[in-house]
N, C-alpha and C positions, 0 to 999 in steps of 0.2 A: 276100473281103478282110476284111467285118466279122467274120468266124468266126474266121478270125483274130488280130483284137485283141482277140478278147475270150477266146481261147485263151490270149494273150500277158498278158493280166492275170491269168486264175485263176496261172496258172504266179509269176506274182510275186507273187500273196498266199499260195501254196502255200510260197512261198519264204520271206518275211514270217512267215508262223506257225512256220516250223520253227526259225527261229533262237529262237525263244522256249526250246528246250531242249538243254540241260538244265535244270530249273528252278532258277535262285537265287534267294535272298533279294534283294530290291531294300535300294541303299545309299539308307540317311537322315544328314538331317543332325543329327541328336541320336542315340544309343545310348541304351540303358538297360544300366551296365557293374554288376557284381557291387560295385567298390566305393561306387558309391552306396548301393546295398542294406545291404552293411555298416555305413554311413555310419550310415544311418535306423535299424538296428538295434541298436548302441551309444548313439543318443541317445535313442529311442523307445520302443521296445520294452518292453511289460508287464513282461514276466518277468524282463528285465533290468537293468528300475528297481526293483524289490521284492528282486533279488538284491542291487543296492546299498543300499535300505535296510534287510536285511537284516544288510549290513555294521554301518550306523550302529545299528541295536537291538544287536547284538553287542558295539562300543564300550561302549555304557552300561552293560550288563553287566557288563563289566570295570571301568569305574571305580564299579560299584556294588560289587562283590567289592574294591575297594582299600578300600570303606570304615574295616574294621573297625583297619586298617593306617595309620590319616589318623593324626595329633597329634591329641591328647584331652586337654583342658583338665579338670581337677575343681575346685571349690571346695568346702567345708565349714566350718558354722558350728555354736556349741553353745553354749548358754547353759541352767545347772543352777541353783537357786535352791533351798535348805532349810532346814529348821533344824539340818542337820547338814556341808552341802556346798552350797558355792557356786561354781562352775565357769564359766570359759568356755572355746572354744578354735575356730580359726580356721586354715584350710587352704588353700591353693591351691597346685595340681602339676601339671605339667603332661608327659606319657608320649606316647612312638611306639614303634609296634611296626615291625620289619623283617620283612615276608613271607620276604626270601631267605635267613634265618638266624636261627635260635631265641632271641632274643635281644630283648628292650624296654628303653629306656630314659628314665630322668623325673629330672626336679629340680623343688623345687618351696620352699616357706616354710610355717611354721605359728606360730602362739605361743599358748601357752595361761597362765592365770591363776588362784589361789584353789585348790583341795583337790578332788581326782577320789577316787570311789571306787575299790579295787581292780579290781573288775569292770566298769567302764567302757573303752571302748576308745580314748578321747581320752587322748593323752600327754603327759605332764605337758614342759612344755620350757620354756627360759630366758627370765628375765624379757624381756631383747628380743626375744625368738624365735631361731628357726634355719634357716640355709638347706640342702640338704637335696641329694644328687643320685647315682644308683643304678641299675642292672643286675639284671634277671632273666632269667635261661636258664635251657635245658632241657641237660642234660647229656650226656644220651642223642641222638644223632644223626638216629636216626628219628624224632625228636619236633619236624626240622622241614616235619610233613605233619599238619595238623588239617582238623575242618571247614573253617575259615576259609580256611585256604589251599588247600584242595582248590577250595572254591568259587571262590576267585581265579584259580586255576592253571587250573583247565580251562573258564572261561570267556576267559582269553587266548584256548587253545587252538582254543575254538567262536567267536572272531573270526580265527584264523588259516583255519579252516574253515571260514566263512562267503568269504573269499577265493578260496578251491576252488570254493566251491557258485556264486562270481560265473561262474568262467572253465567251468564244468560246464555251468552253464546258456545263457554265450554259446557254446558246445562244441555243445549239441542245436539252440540254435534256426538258428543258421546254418548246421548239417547240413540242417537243416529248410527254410532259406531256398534254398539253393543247388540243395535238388533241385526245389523249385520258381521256381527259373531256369529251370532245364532244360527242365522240363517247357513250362513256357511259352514256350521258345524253340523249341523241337521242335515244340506247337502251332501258332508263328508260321509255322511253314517249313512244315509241312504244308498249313495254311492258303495260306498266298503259291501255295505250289505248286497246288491246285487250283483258286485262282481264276484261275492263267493258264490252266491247261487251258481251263475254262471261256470263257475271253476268246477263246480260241483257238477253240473251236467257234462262240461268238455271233456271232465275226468272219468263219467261214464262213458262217456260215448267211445272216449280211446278204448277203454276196455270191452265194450259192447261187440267194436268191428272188429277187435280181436278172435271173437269168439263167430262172429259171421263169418271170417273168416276159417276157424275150424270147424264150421260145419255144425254149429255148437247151436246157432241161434237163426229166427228165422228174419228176412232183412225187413219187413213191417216193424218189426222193436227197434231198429235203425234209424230209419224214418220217423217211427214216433219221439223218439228219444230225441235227434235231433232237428225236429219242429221246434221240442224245448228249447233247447241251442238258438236255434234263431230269433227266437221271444224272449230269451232272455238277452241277447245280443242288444238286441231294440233296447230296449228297457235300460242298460249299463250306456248306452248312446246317449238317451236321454236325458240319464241321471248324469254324466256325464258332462253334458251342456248345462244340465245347473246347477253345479258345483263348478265349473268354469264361470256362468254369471256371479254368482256368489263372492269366488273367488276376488273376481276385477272390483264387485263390488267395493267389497274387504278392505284393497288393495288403498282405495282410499285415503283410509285412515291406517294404515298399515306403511311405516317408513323408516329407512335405514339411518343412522347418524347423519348423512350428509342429506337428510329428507328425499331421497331418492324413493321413488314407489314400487315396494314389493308384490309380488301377487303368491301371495301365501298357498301352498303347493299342499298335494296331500298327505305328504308326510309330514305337516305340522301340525294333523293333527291331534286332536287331545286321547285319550285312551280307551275311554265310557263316558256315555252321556251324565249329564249334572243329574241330580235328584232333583222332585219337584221342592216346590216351597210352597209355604204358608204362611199368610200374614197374620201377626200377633193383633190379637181381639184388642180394640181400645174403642172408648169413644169415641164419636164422629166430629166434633169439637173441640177434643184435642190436637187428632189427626188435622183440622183445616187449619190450627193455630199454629203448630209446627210446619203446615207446608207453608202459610203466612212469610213465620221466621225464615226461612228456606229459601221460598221461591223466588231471585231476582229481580222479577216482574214488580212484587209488592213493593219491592226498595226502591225501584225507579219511579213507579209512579210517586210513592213519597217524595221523592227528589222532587217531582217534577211539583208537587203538590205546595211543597215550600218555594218553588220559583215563584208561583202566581200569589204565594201570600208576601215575597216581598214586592212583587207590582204592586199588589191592591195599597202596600203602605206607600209607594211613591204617589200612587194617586188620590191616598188621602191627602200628601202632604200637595199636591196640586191645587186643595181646597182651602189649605190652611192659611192663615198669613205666617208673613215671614217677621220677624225679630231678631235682629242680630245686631250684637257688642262686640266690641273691637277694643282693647286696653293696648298701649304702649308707654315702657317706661324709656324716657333718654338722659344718656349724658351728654351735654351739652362739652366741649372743648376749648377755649378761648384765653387769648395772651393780653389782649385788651378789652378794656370796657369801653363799649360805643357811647352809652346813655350811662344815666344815673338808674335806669329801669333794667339794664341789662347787668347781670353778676356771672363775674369768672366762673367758671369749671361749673356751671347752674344744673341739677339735677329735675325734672320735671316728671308729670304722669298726664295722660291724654287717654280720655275716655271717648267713645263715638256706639250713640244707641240709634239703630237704622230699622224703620219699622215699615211695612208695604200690606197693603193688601189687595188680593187679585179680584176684580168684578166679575171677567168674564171667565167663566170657569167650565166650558164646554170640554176640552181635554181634559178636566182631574176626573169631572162627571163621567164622559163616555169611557175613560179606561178603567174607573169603578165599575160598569154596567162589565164590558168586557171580562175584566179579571175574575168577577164575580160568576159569572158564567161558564166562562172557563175552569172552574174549581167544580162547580156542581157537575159538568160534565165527567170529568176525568174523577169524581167520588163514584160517579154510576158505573162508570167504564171500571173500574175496583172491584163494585160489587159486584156486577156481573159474571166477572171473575172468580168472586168467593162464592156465588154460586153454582157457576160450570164446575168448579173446585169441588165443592162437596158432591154435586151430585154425579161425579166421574165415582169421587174415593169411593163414594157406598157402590155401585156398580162394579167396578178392579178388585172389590174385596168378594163378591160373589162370583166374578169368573176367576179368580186364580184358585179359591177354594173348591170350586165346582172342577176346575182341569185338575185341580188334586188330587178328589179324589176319585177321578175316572182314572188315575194312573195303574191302579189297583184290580181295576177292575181288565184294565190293557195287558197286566203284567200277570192276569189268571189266563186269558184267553192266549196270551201267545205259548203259558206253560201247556195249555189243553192243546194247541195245534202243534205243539214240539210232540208231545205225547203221541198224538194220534202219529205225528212223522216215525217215529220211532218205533211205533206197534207197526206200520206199513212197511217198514225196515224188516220187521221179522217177521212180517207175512211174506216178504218177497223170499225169507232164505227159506222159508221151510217150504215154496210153490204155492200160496194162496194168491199171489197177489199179482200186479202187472205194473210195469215201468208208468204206465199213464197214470196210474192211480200215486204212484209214487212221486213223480212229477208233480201232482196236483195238492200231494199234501206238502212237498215243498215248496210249494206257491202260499199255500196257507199260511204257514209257517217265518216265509218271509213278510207277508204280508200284515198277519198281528203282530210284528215285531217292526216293521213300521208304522201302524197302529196305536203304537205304544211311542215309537220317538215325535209322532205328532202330535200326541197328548202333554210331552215337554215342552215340546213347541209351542202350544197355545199357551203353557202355564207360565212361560218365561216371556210372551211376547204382554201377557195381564202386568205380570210383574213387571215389567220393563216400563211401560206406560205408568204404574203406580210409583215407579222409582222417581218418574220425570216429572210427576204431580206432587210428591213429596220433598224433592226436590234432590233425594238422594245418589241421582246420576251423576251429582257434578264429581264424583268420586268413586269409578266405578271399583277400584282394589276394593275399598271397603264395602263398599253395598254387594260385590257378587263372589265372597271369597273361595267359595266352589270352583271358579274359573282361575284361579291362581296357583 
């Protein structure tokens, strides 16, 4: 009769440990979801706060390249004293230039006094003075591209490009963050997984020495049993250590409001693993024209592609002659008439046509050669690009589909090594069977059921790489809403 209950109990802890499998993740009451991660990586993140201030050094740039473009105040003063010429004369004008069109404009006052030499450049003007107000252009078309405005213009450009290098760099580090989710999630479940195994033998084994102890069992099933125990020991050690790497990995991109760095624990984990995925069938043409739109890469190098097309116009204009009109209308001011040639309050206009052209033209020539070169290069450097680009996509779109559908074939094989665990379960209650063999199919059984979370594994680290070529990383909420 005692043989009996204590038959009747192995068979209910036999029973008891089997429903342990297949192994899941155990549910918590907190997650660690990708968009917290993102969260910490937008606010946090080294590289993503230097790519902002990045932005702001670029800004200043630009309004330091506006300088030359600001209102410009002049005064001048002149006082001559001799025994042949006594002189004064007195100036203030005040000029803006326009960067978007060849073109300045000024008005200003002067009045001078007493007898100028001819060769002096102070202008003799009416006793009250005169006020003054005037136009300088270039007349020639290409001459609205100089230093100045080169330096203006493609410092805009390296702030529009600095905008790129923001969304580039949030582009890499949350490719970067997201596979170590992964990893660390896949840690987690490996981990969970063999410490129930383990749980699962220690919980024999209590029960085992129970029974060596009444005389019940003989101490070889002890010793076999726990061998188990120690290999599975190992094994939770291991796993152990890399869900601790994982972990620090993580940790990373993983941070508290005040950016303090967490190292995400195992209770944050998630509950069951993601389901695989499949990428929607489209052409390959459209696919590399969308990651085109997308990908930052393309944007910057356009940036930079419009930099060298406004060199190449400053060094056509290196080539050109120059042509430039000057108009100024004055009012003349005055209480007396000097001459019979001279009239009170006199209104006048002053035209000035200034024409040059350059012989030696070795600088416009070599920064045409350059600029010119420069452009072809960085179009190759593009393509090359569009074609590591395509021929990644068609590649990511054969192994995410191929770890697809191996998932299927992972999730028959661990149901076949549950089964077989379970028929080995009730060979042991009815005496067919022996702890070793039972041990060994719960090796199996953990073992296609890791089998199966590494088959995720590869299908999300395809994906993950097809997200960064598409360019759909820069936003992980949206691209992985399974992890939310």
């Amino acid at each position: 009769m005692r043989s009996r209950v204590r038959v009747n109990k192995l068979r209910r802890l036999l029973y008891l440990l089997s429903s342990l499998i297949p192994f899941e993740v155990t549910a918590n009451t907190y997650e660690l979801h990708v968009s917290k991660i993102e969260s910490s990586i937008n606010s946090c993140y080294p590289k993503i706060l230097n790519a902002v201030i990045q932005q702001e050094l670029n800004q200043g740039k630009v309004q330091k390249g506006e300088a030359p473009f600001d209102f410009r105040l002049d005064a001048d003063a002149l006082q001559r004293q001799g025994s042949t010429y006594n002189t004064t004369y007195q100036k203030i004008a005040i000029e803006k230039r326009f960067y978007g069109s060849p073109i300045s404009a000024y008005a200003g006052y002067d009045i001078s006094g007493g007898y100028t030499p001819q060769y002096d450049s102070a202008q003799i003007t009416s006793t009250l003075g005169r006020q003054f107000v005037g136009l300088k252009m270039n007349l020639l078309s290409g001459f609205t591209m100089d230093e100045e405005r080169l330096n203006l213009y493609n410092s805009m450009l390296d702030k529009e490009k600095s905008d790129y290098e923001l969304d580039l760099s949030k582009l890499l580090v949350k490719t970067e963050a997201i596979k170590a989710y992964m990893s660390w999630l896949v840690a987690g479940a490996e981990l969970e997984a063999y410490q129930k195994l383990l749980h699962i033998a220690e919980t024999r084994q209590s029960a085992l020495e129970k029974r060596y102890k009444n005389g019940d069992l003989a101490e070889i099933s002890i010793k076999e049993n726990y061998n188990n125990v120690l290999k599975r020991k190992i094994k939770v050690a291991s796993a152990k250590d890399y869900f601790n790497k994982a972990s620090q990995y993580l940790s990373l991109y993983y941070r508290d409001q005040r950016c303090n760095i967490i190292t995400p624990g195992e209770n944050l984990l998630p509950k069951k693993m993601p389901e695989v995925n499949k990428i929607p069938q489209q052409p390959i043409t459209d696919e590399v024209n969308n990651a085109v739109k997308n990908r930052p890469e393309f944007k910057i190098i356009q940036t930079q592609l419009q930099q060298i097309v406004n060199q190449q116009k400053l060094a056509g204009n290196y080539l050109l002659p120059k042509l430039n009109l000057s108009v100024q209308y004055n009012q003349n001011n005055s209480d007396t008439a000097t001459s019979s040639y001279f009239q009170l309050n006199q209104q006048e206009a002053v035209g000035k046509l200034n024409f040059s052209l350059p012989l030696e033209r070795s600088y416009g020539k070599g920064m045409d050669k350059e600029t010119e070169a420069s452009y072809r290069k960085l179009l190759n450097d593009r393509q090359l690009l569009l074609d590591q680009l395509k021929s990644q996509l068609e590649t990511l779109h054969y192994s995410v589909d191929a770890t697809a559908s191996q998932v299927d074939m992972s999730k028959a094989e661990n149901k076949l090594a549950t089964d077989l665990l379970n028929a080995e379960n009730r060979r042991i209650q009815n005496g067919d069977s022996n702890f070793f063999m039972l041990n060994l199919r719960e090796d199996n059984a953990i073992n296609s059921y890791l089998t199966y979370i590494n088959v995720i594994s590869s299908n999300y680290q395809a994906l993950i790489e097809y997200n960064f070529l598409t360019g759909n990383n820069a936003n992980l909420h949206k691209a992985y809403p399974q992890f939310n």
